[in-house]
ChimeraX commands (.cxc) that place a marker at each C-alpha (Angstrom):
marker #1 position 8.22,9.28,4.40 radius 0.5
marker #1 position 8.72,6.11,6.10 radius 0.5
marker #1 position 8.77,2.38,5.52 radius 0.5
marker #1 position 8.47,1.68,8.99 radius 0.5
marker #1 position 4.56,0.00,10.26 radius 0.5
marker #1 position 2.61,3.01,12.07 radius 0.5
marker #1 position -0.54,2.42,13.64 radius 0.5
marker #1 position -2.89,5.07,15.55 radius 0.5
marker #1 position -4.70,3.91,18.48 radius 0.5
marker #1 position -7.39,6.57,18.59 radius 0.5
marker #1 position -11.26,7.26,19.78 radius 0.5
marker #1 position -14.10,9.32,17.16 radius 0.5
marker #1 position -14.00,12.07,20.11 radius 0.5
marker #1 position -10.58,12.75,20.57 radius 0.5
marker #1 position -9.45,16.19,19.67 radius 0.5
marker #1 position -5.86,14.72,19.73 radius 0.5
marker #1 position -6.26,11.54,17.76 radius 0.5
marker #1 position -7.51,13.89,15.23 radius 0.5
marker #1 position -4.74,16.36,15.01 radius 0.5
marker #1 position -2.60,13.32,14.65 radius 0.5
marker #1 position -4.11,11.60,12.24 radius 0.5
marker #1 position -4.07,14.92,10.12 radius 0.5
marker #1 position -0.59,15.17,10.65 radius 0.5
marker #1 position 0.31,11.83,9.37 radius 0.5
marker #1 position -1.88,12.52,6.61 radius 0.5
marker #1 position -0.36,15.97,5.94 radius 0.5
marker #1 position 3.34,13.93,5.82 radius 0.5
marker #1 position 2.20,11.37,3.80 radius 0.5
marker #1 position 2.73,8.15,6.33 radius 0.5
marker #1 position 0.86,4.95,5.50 radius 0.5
marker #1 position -0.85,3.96,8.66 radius 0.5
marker #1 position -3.85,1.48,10.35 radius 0.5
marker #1 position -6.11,3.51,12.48 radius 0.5
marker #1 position -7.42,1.49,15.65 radius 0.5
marker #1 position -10.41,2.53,17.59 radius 0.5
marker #1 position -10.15,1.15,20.77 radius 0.5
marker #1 position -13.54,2.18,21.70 radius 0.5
marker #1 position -14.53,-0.54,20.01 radius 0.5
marker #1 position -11.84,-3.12,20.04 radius 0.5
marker #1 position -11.25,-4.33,23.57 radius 0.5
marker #1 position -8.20,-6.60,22.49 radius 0.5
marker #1 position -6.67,-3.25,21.06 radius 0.5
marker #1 position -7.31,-1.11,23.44 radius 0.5
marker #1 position -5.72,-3.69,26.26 radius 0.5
marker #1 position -2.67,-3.99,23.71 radius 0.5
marker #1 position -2.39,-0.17,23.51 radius 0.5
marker #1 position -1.90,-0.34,27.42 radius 0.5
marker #1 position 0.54,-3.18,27.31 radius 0.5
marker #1 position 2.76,-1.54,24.55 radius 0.5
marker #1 position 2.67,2.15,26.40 radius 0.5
marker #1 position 1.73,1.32,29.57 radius 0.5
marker #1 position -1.07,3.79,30.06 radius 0.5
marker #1 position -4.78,3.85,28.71 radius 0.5
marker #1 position -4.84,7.53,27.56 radius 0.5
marker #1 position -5.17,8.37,23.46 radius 0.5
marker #1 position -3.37,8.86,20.75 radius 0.5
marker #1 position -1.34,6.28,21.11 radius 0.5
marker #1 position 1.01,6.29,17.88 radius 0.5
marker #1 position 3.45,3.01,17.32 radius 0.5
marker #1 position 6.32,3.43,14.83 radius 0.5
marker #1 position 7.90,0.21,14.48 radius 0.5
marker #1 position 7.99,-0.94,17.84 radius 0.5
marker #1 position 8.29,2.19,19.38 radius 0.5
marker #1 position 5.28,4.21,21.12 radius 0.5
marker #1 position 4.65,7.98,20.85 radius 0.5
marker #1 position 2.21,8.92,24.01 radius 0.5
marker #1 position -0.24,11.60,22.96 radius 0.5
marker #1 position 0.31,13.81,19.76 radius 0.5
marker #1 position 4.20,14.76,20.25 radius 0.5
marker #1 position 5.77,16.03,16.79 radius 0.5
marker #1 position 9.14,16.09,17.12 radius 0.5
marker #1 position 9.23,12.37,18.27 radius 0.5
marker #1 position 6.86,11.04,15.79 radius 0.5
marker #1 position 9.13,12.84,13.55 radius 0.5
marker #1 position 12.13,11.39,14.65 radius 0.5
marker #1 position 10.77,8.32,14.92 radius 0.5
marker #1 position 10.15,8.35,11.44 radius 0.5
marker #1 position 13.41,9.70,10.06 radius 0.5
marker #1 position 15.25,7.29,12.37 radius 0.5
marker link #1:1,2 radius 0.2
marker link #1:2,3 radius 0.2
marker link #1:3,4 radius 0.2
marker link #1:4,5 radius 0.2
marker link #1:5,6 radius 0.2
marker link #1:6,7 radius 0.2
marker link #1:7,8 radius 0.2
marker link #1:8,9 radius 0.2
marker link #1:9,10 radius 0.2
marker link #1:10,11 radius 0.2
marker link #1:11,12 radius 0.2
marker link #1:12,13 radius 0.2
marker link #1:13,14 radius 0.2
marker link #1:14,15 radius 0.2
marker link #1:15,16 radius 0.2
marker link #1:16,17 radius 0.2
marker link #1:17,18 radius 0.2
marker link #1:18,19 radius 0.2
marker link #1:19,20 radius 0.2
marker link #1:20,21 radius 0.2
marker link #1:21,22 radius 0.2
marker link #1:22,23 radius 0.2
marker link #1:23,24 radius 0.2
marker link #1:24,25 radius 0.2
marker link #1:25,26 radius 0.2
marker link #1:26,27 radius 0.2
marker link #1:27,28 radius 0.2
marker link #1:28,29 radius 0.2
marker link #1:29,30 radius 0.2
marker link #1:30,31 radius 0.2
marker link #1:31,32 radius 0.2
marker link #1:32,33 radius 0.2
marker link #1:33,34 radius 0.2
marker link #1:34,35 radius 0.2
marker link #1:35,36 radius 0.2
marker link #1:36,37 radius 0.2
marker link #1:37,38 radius 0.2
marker link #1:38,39 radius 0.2
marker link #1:39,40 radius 0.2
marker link #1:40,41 radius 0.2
marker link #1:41,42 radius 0.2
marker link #1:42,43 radius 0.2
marker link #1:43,44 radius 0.2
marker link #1:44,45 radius 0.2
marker link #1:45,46 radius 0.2
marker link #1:46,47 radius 0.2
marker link #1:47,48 radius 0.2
marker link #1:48,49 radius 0.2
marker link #1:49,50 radius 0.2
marker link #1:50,51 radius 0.2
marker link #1:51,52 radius 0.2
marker link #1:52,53 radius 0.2
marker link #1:53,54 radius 0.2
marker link #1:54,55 radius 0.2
marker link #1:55,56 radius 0.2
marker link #1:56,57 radius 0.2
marker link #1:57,58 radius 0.2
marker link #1:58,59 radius 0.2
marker link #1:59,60 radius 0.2
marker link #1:60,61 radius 0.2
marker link #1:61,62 radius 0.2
marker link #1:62,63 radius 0.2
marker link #1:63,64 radius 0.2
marker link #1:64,65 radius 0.2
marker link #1:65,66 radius 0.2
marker link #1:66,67 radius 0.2
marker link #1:67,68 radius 0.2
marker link #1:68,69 radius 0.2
marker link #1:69,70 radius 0.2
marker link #1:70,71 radius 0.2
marker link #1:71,72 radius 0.2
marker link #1:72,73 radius 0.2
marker link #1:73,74 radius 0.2
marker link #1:74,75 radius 0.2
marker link #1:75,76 radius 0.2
marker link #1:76,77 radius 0.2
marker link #1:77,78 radius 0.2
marker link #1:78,79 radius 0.2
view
């Protein structure tokens, strides 16, 4: 759907990270799936490009999505 670079900054027990990974799946978007659980250096680049430590984090091009919002990660990605 889109040739922009998306990348999911999730955790394994977030109800939300999985409903948007699904939903990226479901629309057929190419993206890396970070869990910053386990990667420190993500997880303190997730705050720096949001500015808030809560997950799913979703980045479309440069541009962050906070939690699992449709209509912007669908904009984002028609945009």
């Amino acid at each position: 759907m889109s040739g922009k670079r998306v990348v999911l900054f999730s955790t394994p027990t977030c109800p939300w990270c999985k409903r948007a990974e699904q939903y990226l799946r479901e629309k057929n978007v190419k993206f890396k799936k970070i869990d910053v659980s386990r990667d420190q250096n993500a997880a303190n680049d997730m705050v720096r490009i949001s500015g808030q430590s809560g997950v799913p984090v979703i980045l479309i091009g440069s541009r962050p999505v906070v939690g699992f919002d449709r209509a912007k990660i669908d904009r984002l990605l028609a945009s």
